[in-house]
N, C-alpha and C positions, 0 to 999 in steps of 0.2 A: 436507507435502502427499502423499509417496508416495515411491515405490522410481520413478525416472526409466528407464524403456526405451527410448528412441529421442530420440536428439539430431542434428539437420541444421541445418545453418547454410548459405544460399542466397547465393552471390556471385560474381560473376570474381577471381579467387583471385589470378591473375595481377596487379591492379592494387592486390589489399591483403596482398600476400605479408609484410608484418611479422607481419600477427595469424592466421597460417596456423601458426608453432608453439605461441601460447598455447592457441590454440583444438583443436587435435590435443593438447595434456597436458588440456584438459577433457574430453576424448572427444567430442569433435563429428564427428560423417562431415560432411566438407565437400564439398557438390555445386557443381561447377563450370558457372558461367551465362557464359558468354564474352560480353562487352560488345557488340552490334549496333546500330549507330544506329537509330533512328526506330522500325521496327518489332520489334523488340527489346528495345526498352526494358521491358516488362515480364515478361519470360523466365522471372527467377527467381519473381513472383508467381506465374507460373500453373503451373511445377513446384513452388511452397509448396503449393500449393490444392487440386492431385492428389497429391500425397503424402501430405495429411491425410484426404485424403476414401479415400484407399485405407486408409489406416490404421483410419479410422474404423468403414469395412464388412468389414474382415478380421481386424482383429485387435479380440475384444472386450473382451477383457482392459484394452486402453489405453480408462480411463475420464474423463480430464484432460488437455486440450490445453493450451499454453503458448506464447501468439504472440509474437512478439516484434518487434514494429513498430507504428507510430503511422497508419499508412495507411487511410483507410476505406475501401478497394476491400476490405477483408478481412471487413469487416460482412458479407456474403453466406453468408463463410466458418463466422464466428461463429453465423449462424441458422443454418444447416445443421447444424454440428456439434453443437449444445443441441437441436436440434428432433430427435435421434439421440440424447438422453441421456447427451452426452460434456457436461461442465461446462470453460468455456473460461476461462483467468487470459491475460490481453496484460497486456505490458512495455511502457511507452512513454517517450520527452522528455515533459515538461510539455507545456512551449512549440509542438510539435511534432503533437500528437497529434489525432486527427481526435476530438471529441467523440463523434460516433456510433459509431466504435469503442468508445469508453469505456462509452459506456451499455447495447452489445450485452451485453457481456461481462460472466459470472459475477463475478467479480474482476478489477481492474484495481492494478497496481502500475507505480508510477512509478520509470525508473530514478533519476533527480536522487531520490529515497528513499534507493534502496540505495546510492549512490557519496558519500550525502553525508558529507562529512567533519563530525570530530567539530572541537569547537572545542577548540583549544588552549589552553591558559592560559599567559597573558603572562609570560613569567619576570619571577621577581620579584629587585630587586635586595636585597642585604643591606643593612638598614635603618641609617644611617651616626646613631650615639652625639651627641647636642647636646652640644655643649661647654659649659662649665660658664657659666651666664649667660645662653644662648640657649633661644632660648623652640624647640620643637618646632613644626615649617610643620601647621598644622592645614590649611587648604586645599588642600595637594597630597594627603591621604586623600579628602577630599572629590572632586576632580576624578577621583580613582582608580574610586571608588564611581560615580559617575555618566556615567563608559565603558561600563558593563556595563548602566545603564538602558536603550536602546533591544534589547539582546536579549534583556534579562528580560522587557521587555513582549510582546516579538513570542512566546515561548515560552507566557508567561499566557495571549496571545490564543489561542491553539493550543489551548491545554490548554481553554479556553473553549468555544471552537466544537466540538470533541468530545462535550463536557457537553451543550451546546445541542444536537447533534443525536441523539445517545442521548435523548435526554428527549424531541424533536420524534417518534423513532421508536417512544418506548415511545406515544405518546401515539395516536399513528396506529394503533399493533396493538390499544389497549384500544378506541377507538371501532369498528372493523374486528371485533374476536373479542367484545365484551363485557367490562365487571369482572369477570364470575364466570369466566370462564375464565383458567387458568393461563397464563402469557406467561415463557416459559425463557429466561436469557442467551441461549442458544445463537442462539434465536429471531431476541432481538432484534438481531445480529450479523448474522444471514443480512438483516434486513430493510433493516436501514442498507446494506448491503453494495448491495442491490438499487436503493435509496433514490440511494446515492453508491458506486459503484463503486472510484473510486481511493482511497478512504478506508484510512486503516491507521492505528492505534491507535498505534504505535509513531512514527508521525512527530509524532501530536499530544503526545507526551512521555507517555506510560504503556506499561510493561513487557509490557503484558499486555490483553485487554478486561475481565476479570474486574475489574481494578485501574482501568479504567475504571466500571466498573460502583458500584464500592465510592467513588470519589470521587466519585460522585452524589448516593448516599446522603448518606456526611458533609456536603456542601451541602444536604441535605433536599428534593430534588429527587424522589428513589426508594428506597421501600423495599426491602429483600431479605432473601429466607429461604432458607436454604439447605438443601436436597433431601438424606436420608440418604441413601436409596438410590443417588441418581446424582451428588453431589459437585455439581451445578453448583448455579447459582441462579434462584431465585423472583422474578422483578419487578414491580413494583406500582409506580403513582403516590403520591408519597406525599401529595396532597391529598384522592386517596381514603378513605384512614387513617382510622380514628377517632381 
């Protein structure tokens, strides 16, 4: 996304003095909000809220804010700062996160995204030799195989609903711009994006949106031509097709 210039993390420091050395080796300035009952409580929100807004009209160079909270008191923040031509990404919990936050914002990434753990594979043990006579257990491969069915499907389903809504999005921008005009990956990535905010390609299982792109096609969903000049791609429905 860019060269990061300004990093602040907002908290009573005092109450979470464990994550005061991780956060000082990420280069965080950490601003200290001393804990206040009642009217207090929101302290560190509204030195967040002046610190970006300072930022926003002083320094022009910073084109990309990065919230990081689930909060919708911060939606205000987010009109402000887009309606200034800054492009805003918020981090959020799933479970947690105010929708309208989600929808303010240019991009939304979820942190249960980034922390998720990979899945491990079960050690396997070393396969023990049938003595002479005995038949090999055919249904303990079977039981083995059919462990792994319910996260094969929920992956399918992912990689699914991806497809579905790239296809939902191309379909939107060809009714929107016309057939004859040309609709760029690039395009349709901003729109989805706009479409569904916390959306990320990588969590639906593809490397890449391109690689999104291309297993559409292969299902015959969308055609694509790929652009000499600029490397990316051409999208097309492909029921438009001759």
């Amino acid at each position: 996304k860019g060269s990061i210039v300004v990093k602040k993390a907002y908290c009573d420091w005092d109450r979470y003095k464990a994550f005061k050395a991780p956060m000082h080796e990420a280069s965080f300035e950490l601003i200290e909000i001393p804990h206040v009952r009642q009217s207090g409580k929101n302290s560190a929100d509204i030195r967040m809220v002046v610190d970006a807004l300072d930022l926003c009209y002083t320094k022009s160079h910073v084109e990309t804010f990065v919230i990081i909270s689930g909060d919708s008191d911060f939606s205000p923040l987010v009109s402000k700062l887009r309606e200034n031509n800054k492009v805003v990404i918020g981090v959020g919990v799933k479970n947690s996160t105010s929708d309208l936050l989600i929808a303010n914002c240019d991009e939304f990434i979820f942190y249960d995204d980034l922390v998720r753990e990979k899945k491990r594979p079960a050690a396997r043990r070393p396969a023990s030799r049938p003595s002479a006579g005995e038949t090999p257990k055919v249904p303990g491969k079977a039981s083995r195989d059919d462990s792994n069915a319910p996260a094969k499907k929920s992956d399918d389903e992912r990689r699914q609903k991806a497809l579905d809504l790239v296809v939902e999005t191309v379909e939107a921008l060809v009714a929107e711009r016309g057939e004859e005009e040309k609709i760029w990956g690039s395009m349709v990535k901003q729109a989805l994006k706009r479409r569904n905010p916390g959306f990320t390609e990588s969590y639906h299982g593809f490397r890449s949106f391109n690689a999104l792109l291309e297993t559409a096609e292969k299902s015959g969903s969308l055609k694509l031509e790929r652009d000499e000049k600029s490397g990316g791609y051409i999208v097309r429905l492909a029921a438009h097709e001759e």
